[in-house]
C-alpha positions in Angstrom: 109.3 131.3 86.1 109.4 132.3 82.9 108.2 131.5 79.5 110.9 132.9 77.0 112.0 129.2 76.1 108.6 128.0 75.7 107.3 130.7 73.4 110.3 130.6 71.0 109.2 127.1 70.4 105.6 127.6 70.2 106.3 130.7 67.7 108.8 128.2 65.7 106.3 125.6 65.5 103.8 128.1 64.3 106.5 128.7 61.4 106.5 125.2 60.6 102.2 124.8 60.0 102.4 127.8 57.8 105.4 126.5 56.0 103.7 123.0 55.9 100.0 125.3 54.7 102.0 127.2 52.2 103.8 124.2 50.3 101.4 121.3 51.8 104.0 119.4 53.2 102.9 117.5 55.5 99.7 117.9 57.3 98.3 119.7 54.2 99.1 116.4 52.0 98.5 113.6 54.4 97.0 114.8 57.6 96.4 111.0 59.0 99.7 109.7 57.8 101.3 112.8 59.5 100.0 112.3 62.7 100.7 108.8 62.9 104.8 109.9 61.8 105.1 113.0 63.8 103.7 110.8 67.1 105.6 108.0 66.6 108.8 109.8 66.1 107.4 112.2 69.5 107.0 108.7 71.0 110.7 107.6 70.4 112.5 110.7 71.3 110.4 111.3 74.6 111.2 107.1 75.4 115.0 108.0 74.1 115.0 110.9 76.9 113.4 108.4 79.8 116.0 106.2 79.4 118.9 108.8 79.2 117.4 110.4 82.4 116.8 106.8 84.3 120.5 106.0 83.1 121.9 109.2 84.4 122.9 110.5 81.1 120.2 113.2 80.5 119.1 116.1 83.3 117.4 119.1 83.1 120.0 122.0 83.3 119.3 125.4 85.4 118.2 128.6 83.2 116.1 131.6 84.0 114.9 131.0 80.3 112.4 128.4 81.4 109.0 127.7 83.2 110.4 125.0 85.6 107.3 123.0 85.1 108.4 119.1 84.4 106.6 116.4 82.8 108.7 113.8 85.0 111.6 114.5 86.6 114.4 115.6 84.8 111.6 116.1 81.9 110.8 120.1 81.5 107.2 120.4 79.6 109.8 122.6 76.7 111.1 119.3 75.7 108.0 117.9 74.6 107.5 121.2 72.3 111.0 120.8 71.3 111.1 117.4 70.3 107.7 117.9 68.2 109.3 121.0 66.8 112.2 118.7 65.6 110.3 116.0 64.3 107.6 118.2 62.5 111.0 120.5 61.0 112.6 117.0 60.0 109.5 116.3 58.1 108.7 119.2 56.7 112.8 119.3 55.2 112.3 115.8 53.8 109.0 116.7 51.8 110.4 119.7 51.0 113.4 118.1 49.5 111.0 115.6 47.6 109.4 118.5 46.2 112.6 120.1 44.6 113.9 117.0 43.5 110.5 116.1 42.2 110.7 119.8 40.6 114.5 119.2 39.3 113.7 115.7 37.5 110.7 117.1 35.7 112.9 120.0 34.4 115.4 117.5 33.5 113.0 115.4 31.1 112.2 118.7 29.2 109.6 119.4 31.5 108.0 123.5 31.5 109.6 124.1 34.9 
């Protein structure tokens, strides 16, 4: 058992709250509204991978890389900080992309940058 897997996602999530601190992209701006959208979209994907796994479709491949501990079977606990890694990232990218554009327009009305 090992925890290589695990920790790269626990260290990239990390990236994402400072990111998120830094330009208050998400939790910074709306910490209510961001719970509600980072647990429904946790919600969907984790229902999304039942459903592959009770269809067949999804299973848990062999790798030295992680801790063999499973939420359900088929479900290794990584994919729960993996999926809320992905969710928080898409997130983040779409405020971030707000941001700039936001940014961009106000330049583009004669705007002081």
């Amino acid at each position: 058992m090992t925890f290589a897997y695990l920790l790269t996602l626990l260290a990239s999530l990390g990236a994402m709250v400072l990111l998120d601190r830094r330009f208050r992209l998400f939790f910074w701006l709306n910490p209510v509204k961001a719970g509600v959208v980072l647990g429904a979209g946790l919600a969907y994907f984790l229902i999304w991978d039942l459903f592959g796994i009770g269809l067949g479709i999804f299973y848990r491949g062999e790798t030295h890389l992680m801790t063999g501990l499973q939420l359900a079977p088929e479900l290794p606990v990584e994919e729960f900080f993996f999926l809320t890694f992905l969710c928080y990232l898409t997130m983040n990218a779409v405020q971030a992309a707000r941001l700039v554009l936001t940014a961009r327009a106000h330049v583009g009305e004669g705007g002081n940058g």
